[in-house]
N, C-alpha and C positions, 0 to 999 in steps of 0.2 A: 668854598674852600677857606683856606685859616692863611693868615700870616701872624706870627708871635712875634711879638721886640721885647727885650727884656732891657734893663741898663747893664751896660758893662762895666765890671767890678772900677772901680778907681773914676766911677763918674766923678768929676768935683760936683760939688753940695754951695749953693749962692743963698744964704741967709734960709738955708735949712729945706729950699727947694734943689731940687734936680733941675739943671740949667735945659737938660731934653728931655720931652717923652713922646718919641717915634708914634704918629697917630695916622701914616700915610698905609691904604693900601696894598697891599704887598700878594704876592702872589708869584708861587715857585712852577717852572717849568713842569707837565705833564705828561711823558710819554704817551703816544696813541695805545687805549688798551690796558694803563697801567693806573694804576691810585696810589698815589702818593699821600698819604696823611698828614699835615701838616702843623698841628697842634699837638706840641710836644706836653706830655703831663710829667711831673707838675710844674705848675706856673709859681715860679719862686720870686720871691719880693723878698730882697735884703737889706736893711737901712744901715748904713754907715753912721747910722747919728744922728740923722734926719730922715726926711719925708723921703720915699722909694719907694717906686712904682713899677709897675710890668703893666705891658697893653697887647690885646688880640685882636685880630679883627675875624669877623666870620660872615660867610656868606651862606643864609639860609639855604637850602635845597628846594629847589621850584615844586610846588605836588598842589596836587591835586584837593590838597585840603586846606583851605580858603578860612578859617576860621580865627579872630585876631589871638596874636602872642600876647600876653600879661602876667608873666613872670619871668625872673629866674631864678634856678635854683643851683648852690654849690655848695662842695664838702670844703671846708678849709681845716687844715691843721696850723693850731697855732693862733688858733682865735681865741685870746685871754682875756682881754679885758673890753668894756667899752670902749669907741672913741679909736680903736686899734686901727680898724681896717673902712677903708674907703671903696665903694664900687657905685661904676656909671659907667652906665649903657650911655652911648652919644644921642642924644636927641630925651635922651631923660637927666635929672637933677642926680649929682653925686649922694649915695645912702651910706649915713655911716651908721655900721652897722652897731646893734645893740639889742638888746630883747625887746624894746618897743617897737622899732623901726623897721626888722624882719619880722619873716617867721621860722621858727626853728621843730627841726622832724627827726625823725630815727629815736634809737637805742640811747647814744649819746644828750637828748638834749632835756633829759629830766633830773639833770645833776646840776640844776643852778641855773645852764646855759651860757650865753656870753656873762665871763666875770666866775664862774664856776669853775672845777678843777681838773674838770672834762673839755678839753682843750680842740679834740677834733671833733666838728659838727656841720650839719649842716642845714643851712640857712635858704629862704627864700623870700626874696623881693619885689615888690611889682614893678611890670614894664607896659608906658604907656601905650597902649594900642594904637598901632600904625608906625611906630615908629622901628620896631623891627618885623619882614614881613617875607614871607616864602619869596625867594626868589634875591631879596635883598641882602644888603651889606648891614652891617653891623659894629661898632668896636668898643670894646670891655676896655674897660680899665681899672685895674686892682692897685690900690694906694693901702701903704704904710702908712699913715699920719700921724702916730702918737707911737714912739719905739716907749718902751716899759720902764718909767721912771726909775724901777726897782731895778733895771740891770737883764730880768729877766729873757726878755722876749725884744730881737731887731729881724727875727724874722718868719714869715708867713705863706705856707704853701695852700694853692687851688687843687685839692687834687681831684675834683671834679666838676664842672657846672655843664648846664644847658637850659635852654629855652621852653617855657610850657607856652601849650595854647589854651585858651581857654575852658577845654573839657579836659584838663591835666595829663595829656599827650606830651611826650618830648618831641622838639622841632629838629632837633639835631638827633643824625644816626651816630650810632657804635663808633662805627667806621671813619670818622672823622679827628678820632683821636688816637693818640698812641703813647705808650710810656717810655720815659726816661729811662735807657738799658745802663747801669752801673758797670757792667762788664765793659765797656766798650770807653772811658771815662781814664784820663791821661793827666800827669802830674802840669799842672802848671808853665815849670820849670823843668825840664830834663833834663838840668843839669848834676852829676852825681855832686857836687859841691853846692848846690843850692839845696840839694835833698837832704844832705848831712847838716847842711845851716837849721833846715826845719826841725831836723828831730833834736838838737841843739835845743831851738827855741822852747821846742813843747816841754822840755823839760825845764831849763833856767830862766828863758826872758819873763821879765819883768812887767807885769800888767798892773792895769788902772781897774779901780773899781769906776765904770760907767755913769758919763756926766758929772763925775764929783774929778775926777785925775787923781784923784788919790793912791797912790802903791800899794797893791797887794802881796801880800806875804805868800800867799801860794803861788803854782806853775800851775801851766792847761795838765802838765799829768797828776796833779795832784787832785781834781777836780773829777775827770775821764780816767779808765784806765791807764797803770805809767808809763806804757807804749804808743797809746792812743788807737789801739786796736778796736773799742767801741764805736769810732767816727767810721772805720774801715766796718765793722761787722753792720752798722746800722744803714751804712751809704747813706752819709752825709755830704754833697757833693763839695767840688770847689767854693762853688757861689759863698756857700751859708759857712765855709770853714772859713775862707778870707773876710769874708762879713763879720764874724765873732773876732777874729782877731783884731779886726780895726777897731769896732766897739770894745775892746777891751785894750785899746792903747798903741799898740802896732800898725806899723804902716802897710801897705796892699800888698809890698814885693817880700815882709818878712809874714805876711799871710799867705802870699803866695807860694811859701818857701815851706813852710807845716801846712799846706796842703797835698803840694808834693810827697811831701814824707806818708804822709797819710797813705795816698795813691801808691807809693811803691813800696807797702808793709803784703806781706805775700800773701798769695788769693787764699792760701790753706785760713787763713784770718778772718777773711770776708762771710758774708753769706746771700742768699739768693735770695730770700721772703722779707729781709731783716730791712726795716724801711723808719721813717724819725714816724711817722704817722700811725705804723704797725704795733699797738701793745705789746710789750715781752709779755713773752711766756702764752697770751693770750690763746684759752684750749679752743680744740677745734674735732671736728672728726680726721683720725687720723695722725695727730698730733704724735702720740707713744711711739707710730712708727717711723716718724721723721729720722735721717742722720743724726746723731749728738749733735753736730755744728750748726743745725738748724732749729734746736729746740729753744734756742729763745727768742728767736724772730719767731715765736708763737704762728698761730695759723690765720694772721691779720687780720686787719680791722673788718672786712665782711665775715667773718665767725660773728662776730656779736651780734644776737639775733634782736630781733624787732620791740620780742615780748614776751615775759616769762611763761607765758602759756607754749612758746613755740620749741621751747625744752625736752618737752611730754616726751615726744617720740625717739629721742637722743637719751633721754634718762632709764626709758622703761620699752628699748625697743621689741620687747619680744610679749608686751602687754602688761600690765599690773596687776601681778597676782604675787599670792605669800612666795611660788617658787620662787618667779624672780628677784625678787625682796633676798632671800635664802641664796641666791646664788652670788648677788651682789656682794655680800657684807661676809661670805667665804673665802677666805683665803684660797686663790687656786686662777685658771686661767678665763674666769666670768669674773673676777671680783670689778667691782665700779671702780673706773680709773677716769679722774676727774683731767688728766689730758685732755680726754678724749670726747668729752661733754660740754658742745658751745653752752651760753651762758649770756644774758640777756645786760651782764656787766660788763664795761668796755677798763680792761684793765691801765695800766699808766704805762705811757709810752714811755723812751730811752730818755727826753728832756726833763721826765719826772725824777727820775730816779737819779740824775746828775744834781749835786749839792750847790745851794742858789753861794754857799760860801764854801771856802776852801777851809780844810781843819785847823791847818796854821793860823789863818786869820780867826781862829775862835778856841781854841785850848794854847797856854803856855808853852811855850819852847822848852822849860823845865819839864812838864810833865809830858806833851806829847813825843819830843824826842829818843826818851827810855821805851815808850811803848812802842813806837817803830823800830829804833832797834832791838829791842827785843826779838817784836814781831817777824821781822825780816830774816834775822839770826838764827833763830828757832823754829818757827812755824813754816814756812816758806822749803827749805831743803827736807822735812820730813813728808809734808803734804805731796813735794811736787819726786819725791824719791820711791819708783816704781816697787821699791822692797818693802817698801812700810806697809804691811796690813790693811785691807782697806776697812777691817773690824775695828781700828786705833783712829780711823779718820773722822768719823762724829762726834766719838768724845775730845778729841782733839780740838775741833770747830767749835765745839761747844765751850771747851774752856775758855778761847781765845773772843767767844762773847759775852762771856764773863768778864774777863780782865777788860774788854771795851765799855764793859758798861759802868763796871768800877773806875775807870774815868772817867767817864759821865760823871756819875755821881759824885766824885771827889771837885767839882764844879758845879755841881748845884742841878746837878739835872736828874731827868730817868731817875724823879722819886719823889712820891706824894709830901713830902714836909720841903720841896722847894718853893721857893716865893714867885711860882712863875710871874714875868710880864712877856709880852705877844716879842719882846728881842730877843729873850731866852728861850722862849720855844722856837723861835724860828732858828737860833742858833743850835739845839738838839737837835730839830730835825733834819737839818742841814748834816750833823754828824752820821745823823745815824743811814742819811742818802751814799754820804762817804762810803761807811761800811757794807754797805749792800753793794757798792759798784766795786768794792774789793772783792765779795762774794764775787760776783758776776765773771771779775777777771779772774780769780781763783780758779773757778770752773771752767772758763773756756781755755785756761793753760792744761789743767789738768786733763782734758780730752786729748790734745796733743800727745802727751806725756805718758798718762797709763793707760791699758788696755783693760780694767776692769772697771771703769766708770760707767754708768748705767746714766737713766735719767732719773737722777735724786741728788739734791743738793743734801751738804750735809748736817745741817743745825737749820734750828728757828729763828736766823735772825729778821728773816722777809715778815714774820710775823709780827718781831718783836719792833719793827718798824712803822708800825702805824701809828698815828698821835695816841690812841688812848693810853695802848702800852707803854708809852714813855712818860706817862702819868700827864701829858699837858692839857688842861682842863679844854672840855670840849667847844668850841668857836674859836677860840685862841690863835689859835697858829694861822686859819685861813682868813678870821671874823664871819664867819659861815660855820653855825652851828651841822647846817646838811654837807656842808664842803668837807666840811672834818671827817665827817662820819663815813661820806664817799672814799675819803683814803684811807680809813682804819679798814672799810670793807676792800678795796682794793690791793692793799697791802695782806691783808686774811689768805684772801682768793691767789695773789700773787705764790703765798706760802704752801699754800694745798696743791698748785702744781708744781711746785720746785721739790716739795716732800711734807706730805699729807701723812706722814709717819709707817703708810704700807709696812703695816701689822707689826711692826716693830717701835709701835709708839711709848712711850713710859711716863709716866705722873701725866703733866700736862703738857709735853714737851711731843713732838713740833707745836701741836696746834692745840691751845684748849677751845676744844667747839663748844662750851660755855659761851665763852668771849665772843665766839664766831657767830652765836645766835642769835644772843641780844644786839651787834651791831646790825643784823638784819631787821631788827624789830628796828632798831634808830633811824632807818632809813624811811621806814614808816612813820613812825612819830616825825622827823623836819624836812618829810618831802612827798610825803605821802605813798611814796613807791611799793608796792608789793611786788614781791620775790617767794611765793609759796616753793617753787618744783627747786629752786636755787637753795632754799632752805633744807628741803625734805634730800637734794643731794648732799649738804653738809650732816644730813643724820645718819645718810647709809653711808657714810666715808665714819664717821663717830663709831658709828656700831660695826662694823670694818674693823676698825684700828684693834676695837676691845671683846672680838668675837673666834680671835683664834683659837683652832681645837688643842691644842695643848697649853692652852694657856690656863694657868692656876688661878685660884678665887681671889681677888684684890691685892695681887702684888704690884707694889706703886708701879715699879719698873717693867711692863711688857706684861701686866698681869689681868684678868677680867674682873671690869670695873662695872659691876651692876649699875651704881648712883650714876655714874658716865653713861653706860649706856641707856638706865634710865632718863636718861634727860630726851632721850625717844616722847617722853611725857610733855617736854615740852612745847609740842608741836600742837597741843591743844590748850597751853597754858592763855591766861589771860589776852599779853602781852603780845603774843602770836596768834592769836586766834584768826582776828580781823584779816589776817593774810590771805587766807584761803576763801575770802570773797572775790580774787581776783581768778577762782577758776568755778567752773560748774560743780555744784552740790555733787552731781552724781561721782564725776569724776575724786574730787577732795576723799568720798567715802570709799573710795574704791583704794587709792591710795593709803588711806589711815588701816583701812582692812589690812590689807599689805602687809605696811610695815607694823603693825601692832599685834598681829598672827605671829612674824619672825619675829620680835622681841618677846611673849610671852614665850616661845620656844626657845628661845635663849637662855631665857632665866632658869627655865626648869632644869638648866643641865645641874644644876648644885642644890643641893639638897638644903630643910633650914639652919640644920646644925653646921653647916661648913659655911652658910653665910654670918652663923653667929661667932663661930670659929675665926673665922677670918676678920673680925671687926668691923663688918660692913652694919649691921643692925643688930637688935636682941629682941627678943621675943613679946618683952613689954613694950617696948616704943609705941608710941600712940600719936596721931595724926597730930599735929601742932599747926604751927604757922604755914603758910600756903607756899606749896613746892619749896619749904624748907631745908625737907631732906626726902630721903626716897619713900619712907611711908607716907609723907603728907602729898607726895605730889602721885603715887598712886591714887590714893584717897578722891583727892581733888580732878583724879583725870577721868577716872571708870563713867561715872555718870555725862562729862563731857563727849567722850569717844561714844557712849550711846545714844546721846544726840546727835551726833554730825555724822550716825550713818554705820558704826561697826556694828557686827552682828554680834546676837545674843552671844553663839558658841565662846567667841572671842575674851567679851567683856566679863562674860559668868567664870571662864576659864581664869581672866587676872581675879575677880572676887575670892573665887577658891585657890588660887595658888599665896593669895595674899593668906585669907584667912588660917592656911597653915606655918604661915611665916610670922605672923602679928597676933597672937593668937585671944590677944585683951580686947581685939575689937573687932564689933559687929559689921563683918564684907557681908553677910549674906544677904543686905537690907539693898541692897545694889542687883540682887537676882529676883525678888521679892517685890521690886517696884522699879520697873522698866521703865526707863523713860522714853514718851513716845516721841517721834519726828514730826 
């Protein structure tokens, strides 16, 4: 059985140690008949400013299987940097953890690892044999030892471990553990005067930026939504909100006072899946038909699957053939709804997307005060007024990311002729985290409010939030060339479930899947990671967007974009190639058949005068630079796609459909000399 000690908030701190850490035995009353579970998950460690610890004790279960223990293994959220977190087993040496010193497993841990941007992972240790043993006691202990010089990180949740034995068996059952129920979780303070002191706080007192005391010009709701309704939706518990408060300047009982408040904001605000360790948004199966209230606590951190191979069956459940391809990329009730499709990416949890700085402390008072009020004056009573059209509400959104970025800009940011240094990009992105957590709030007021909100956010700003688009040169902002690129792809994928443009996409607007291809190619260039089936869903959401039946020949706004959708081509370009070594030959061809059957049927709908009519090509155009433009990257793909497995019908059909569209050059040298496999 388990006994847990945690420290209780407002321990004093003696030259940066905890003056206690409960290491006795413990053991709760059993009813005859009854199991009581005694390990509550998760095991939270919160640093005031120093070193903070939590400790468990466990008692192996006697069995019959004799073989020594030599490891542990645990998922921690909140595992950022080296040097962060501390664990020892009693009768073994304290491991601090780091990518030397562990080992790291799952989905999450090919993003850097510890010090990477991928924060929940998990880790495994060795444990001397004999020193934990069937039948025996045990006691864990999890140290804080280094809070995040930067402010960022004072605290760190277990939200799983146990014991292996030496043929990678776990020694501990299911059964011995049980979760923290947020439902059942009570203000602090009950007193209605100490709950109004809180929401007081969250909005005017006065915070230190961490370890410096220096005064910050923002409030916690200027950071978090301006209610602080995201602490309530994510269930942040008491611990980790009085713990942020004192790290940010505040003493225990004015944390304990905006916990309260927290606690008593009404359960219509809360939600049930919505966890700090949970991805927003994070798709899953099933996802589309979650309540509204529930769709951003995504379908949690077990959706992320293991390996982009384990996609397959989620992407193309009904087999890989041109139908389904066709049924996908139609508008109607088969179209691929990237909801609903886990994904081998572990998207950024609620502490990503909250700003490491508050706006005030990083734009003028002169110019960020007109755009708030503006903002608030304008935007706010039209969005949140059930009369306003919900046709006026994207371009609406749309404007209002405009005007945001046009401050940016008029400071030096969000634009390739700024002189970035790693303080100004970390100061944009910081803005532009702001913005997104105004999204965030935007839409969970607006679910309250009107009756025709679906699940579709309504602008690209989740897009326009990753580093590249804010033009900050890549390594910059993290000093990880692959760290960066995890959040440009992060932030992409973020976008595609918030609103992937469902057939109402125009120019490049939600998402240009240009941008969304090549960062999957980046991910391979500074980390080696393949994402084939992740990619090839980003082309039937492309060819989706620009494949609707009444959609006219290349109008920017909602119109079909052959070169768009030819970018179908690029799924064999150079660049992408190498991806599809991470699935079987047979399979890769089976899929290229697919979808390169449904795009050559695509194309045929318009004839070549309506593509020359419409400004998409002319009749002279001649193959040039490689996937330049859509005749070159035709050109360059036919011979490709018939090596890696499409069939004659297919590739001979693009030569002759080419050949009446391009009519100066020889497609038929492509029918005439097959290339073998």
């Amino acid at each position: 059985m388990f006994a847990q000690h945690k420290l209780r908030p407002g321990l004093k701190i003696l030259g940066g140690l905890a003056l206690q850490i409960p290491l006795c035995l413990l053991s709760k009353p059993v009813l005859a008949g009854t199991y009581m579970p005694q390990v509550t998950l998760p095991i939270e460690v919160v640093s005031y400013g120093g070193i903070a610890a939590s400790a468990v004790s466990a008692e192996v279960p006697a069995s019959v299987d004799t073989s020594p223990i030599t490891s542990m293994t645990m998922t921690i959220n909140n595992l950022e940097y080296p040097g962060e977190v501390g664990v020892q087993v009693l009768g073994n040496s304290m491991v601090t953890l780091s990518n030397s010193t562990c080992k790291l497993s799952g989905p999450t841990s090919i993003y850097g690892g510890i010090g990477g941007q991928v924060t929940t992972l998990t880790v495994t240790i060795p444990v001397t044999p004999g020193t934990v043993v069937s039948g025996g006691k045990a006691v864990c202990i999890f140290r804080l030892l280094k809070p995040d010089p930067n402010g960022r990180c004072n605290t760190f949740r277990v939200i799983g471990f146990n014991f292996q034995r030496a043929d990678g068996s776990n020694a501990l059952p299911a059964t011995e553990f049980r979760w923290d129920n947020p439902a059942l979780w009570t203000p602090p303070l009950n007193d209605p005067t100490d709950i109004a002191a809180g929401k007081q706080l969250f909005t005017t007192a006065t915070l230190d930026i961490p370890f410096t005391h220096t005064a910050m010009k923002a409030h916690c709701s200027d950071c978090h939504a301006s209610d602080g309704r995201d602490l309530k939706y994510f269930n942040y518990d008491n611990r980790s909100i009085i713990g942020r408060s004192v790290f940010h300047g505040l003493t225990v009982q004015q944390g304990e006072q905006i916990a309260s408040y927290i606690r008593s904001l009404p359960a219509s605000e809360g939600s049930i899946n919505g966890r700090p360790w949970n991805p927003v948004f994070q798709p899953g199966p099933g996802l589309s038909k979650a309540p509204l209230q529930e769709w951003a606590a995504g379908a949690g951190l077990s959706a992320v699957l293991n390996s982009d191979s384990q996609m397959l069956p989620y992407l193309f459940p009904n087999g890989i053939t041109q139908a389904a391809v066709q049924s996908m990329i139609t508008q109607g009730p088969t179209q691929i709804d990237p909801r609903n499709i886990p994904t081998s990416l572990p998207l950024l949890v609620w502490d990503q997307w909250l700003p490491g700085t508050g706006p005030q402390d990083i734009i003028p008072a002169s110019v960020l005060t007109p755009f708030l009020t503006r903002l608030n004056g304008y935007y706010d009573p039209i969005v949140f007024n059930p009369a306003t059209p919900h046709s006026q509400l994207g371009p609406l959104a749309g404007a209002e990311d405009i005007n945001f970025i046009n401050m940016l800009v008029s400071q030096g940011m969000n634009t390739p002729s700024a002189n970035y240094t790693p303080a100004l990009a970390q100061k944009e992105y910081a803005m532009q985290q702001w913005w997104d957590v105004r999204g965030w709030e935007t839409f969970q007021t607006l679910i309250g409010i009107r009756t025709d909100m679906d699940k579709h956010w309504l602008d690209n700003r989740l897009f326009n939030s990753s580093p590249f688009r804010g033009f900050i040169p890549i390594g910059m902002l993290t000093g990880s060339q692959l760290s960066d690129e995890y959040l440009s792809n992060a932030w992409y994928a973020e976008q595609l479930v918030t609103n992937c443009g469902d057939n109402h996409a125009g120019g490049n607007a939600p998402i240009d899947y240009a941008y969304f291809y090549g960062h999957m190619a980046n991910l391979q260039r500074f980390g080696g990671i393949l994402q084939p089936l992740r990619m090839t869903e980003a082309m039937l959401l492309g060819m989706r967007n620009y494949n609707g039946p009444n959609m006219g020949i290349y109008v920017w706004y909602g119109g079909f974009r052959p070169w768009h959708e030819g970018l179908m081509l690029t799924m064999v370009e150079p660049a992408w190639t190498p991806q599809w070594s991470a699935l079987p030959a047979s399979t890769t061809a089976s899929i290229l058949n697919a979808m390169a059957g449904a795009y050559l049927q695509g194309i045929q709908r318009f004839t070549p005068t309506q593509y020359y009519d419409g400004g998409v090509t002319s009749p002279t155009q001649t193959p040039g630079y490689v996937y330049s433009n859509w005749v070159s990257g035709t050109y360059e793909t036919i011979p490709v796609l018939q090596k890696m497995g499409v069939s004659a019908t297919i590739t001979n059909g693009l030569a002759d459909w080419a050949q009446q569209v391009w009519k100066t050059t020889n497609w038929q040298v492509f029918k005439t000399a097959q290339v073998v496999n």
